[in-house]
C-alpha positions, 0 to 999 in steps of 0.5 A: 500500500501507498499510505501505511497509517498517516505515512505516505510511502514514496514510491520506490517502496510502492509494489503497486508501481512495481507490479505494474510496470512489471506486467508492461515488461513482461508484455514487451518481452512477449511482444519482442520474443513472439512477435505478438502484437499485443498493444491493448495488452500493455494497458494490464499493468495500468489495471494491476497497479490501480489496485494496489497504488495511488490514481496518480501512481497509476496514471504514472504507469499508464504513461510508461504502458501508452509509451511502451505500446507507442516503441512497441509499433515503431520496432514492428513498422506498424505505426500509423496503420489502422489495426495498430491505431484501433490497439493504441486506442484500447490501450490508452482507454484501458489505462484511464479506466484504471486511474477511475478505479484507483480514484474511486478506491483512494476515496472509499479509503479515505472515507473508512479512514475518517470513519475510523478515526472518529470512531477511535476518537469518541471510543478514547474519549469514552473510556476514560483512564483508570487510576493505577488506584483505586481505594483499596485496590490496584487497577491496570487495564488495556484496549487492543483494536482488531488488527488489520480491520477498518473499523472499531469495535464496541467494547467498554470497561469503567470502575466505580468506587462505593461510599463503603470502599467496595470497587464496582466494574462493568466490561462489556462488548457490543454486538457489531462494529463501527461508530454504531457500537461507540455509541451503544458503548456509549450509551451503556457506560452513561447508563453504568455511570448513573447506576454503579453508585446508586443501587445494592448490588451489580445484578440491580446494577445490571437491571437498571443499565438494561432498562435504560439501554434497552430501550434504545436498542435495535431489534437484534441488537444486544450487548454482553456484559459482566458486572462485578463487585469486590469487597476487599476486607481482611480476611473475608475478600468477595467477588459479587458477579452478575454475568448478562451473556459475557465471560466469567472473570478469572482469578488468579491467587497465589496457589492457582488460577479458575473462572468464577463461573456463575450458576444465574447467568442470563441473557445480554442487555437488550435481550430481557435480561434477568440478571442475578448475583453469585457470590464468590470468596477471594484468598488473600492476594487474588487478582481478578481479570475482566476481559472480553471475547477478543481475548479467549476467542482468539485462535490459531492458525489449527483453529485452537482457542486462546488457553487462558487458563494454561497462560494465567501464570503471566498474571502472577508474580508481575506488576500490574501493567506488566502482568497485562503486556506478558499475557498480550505478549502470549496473545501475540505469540499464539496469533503468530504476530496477529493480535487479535486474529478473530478479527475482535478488538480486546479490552481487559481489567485487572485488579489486585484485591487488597 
């Protein structure tokens, strides 16, 4: 590609170029080798680099096609004549109609990038920094955006301390992408924002976000999401969960690492939800991580998910932040270099209880 992020590549390094000016070579070799008259066919490489390069990059290698075709006629002695001229022409509307396409292109892509870049935008300024500290707890988090794709998707994360020292959190993730999911991503941590403080426990919680997002929800859209509380006291540490079709959270304690699995479940936000609390004691030292599905639905190149379980071992032992890049740094490595492989962007909390 010409643009990689906001850098212009020269055009040396554009394959596009290359590309097209190869198949104008490949064709003169042809043309002198066999003896062929092939003057409509010096346009491919016009069409070859209007896929990859920039319309003026291809309209360069147009010229070059149009010239070449041009020597082409002189060496064979056809010039000026009527067949040759009809080939000359077909090559020379070929060329244009590859810079049409590359224009077009160029414009679709400025398009999703704007798009992007908005997206990316109002997805900063919603999920707001977490402090390294919260009241009684440590606090690291990280958002991934899918690898390689045009778009941004609808995952969220937000903490919230209780007037009594409790640390209450929300990770979720919208179904789709693009702008559409910001702000449904939106318009659940406004909701979360309103309820995290003002009601007992995450399933309340929980009700109350769905009731007030729900109703702004399309047919067939939901959100899945996990609402947590965690109560550090000495000695008798608790998770309080209330899972609506998301992940269970993952702690890891001194001596091991499980999923708090829930036995009341249901279903996501927009998909009338009855969420409900089970409750789960902490070992002293535990640290808990939220995350989304970018993350455990991750596979490989045989089709194998992400072993969270085999690799929670990179949040033990290891500051915070630290613990975070290691397990993304095993992310990268089982994706052989790609992030997020499954094309999901991925958002993780992890907290240190006491």
């Amino acid at each position: 590609m010409q643009v990689v992020g906001d850098r212009v590549e020269p055009w040396w390094r554009d394959r596009g170029v290359w590309l097209g000016l190869g198949v104008v070579a490949a064709v003169a070799g042809l043309d002198v080798v066999a003896r062929v008259q092939l003057t409509g066919a010096y346009a491919t490489g016009a069409i070859v680099a209007g896929m990859v390069a920039s319309a003026r990059r291809t309209a360069a290698v147009g010229v070059v096609a149009v010239v070449v075709s041009l020597a082409g006629g002189v060496w064979s002695g056809n010039l000026g004549e009527r067949e040759w001229l009809v080939r000359t022409f077909m090559c020379v509307v070929l060329a244009a109609l590859a810079v049409t396409s590359a224009t077009v292109r160029e414009r679709r892509e400025a398009r999703l990038r704007r798009l992007r870049t908005i997206a990316e935008t109002a997805q900063r300024a919603l999920l707001r920094p977490v402090p390294p500290v919260v009241g009684r707890f440590r606090v690291a988090t990280r958002y991934l955006s899918a690898a390689r794709d045009t778009t941004v998707g609808g995952d969220l994360y937000d903490v919230a301390l209780t007037a009594d020292g409790r640390l209450r959190l929300v990770v979720g993730d919208v179904r789709g992408k693009g702008l559409e999911a910001v702000q449904t991503a939106g318009a659940v941590l406004a909701a979360w924002r309103q309820a995290a403080l003002g009601e007992p426990d995450p399933a309340a919680v929980a009700a109350t976000v769905d009731d007030l997002v729900g109703r702004l929800l399309e047919e067939e859209e939901f959100v899945t999401a996990l609402f947590v509380e965690l109560d550090a006291t000495p000695g008798a540490a608790t998770a309080a969960v209330a899972s609506c079709g998301h992940h269970p959270p993952l702690v890891v304690a001194p001596d091991g690492a499980w999923l708090l699995e829930t036995d009341h479940a249901t279903t996501p936000l927009g998909l009338d939800p009855r969420p409900a609390v089970d409750r789960h004691p902490l070992p002293p030292g535990s640290r808990v991580l939220l995350y989304t599905d970018g993350l455990v639905e991750h596979r490989d190149e045989r089709g194998t998910f992400f072993p969270l379980l085999e690799e929670a071992g990179a949040l033990r032992g290891r500051a915070l932040d630290a613990a975070l890049d290691e397990l993304l740094v095993r992310l990268h490595a089982f994706g052989h270099g790609h992030v997020s492989g499954g094309g999901d962007d991925v958002a993780l909390v992890l907290v240190e209880v006491g």
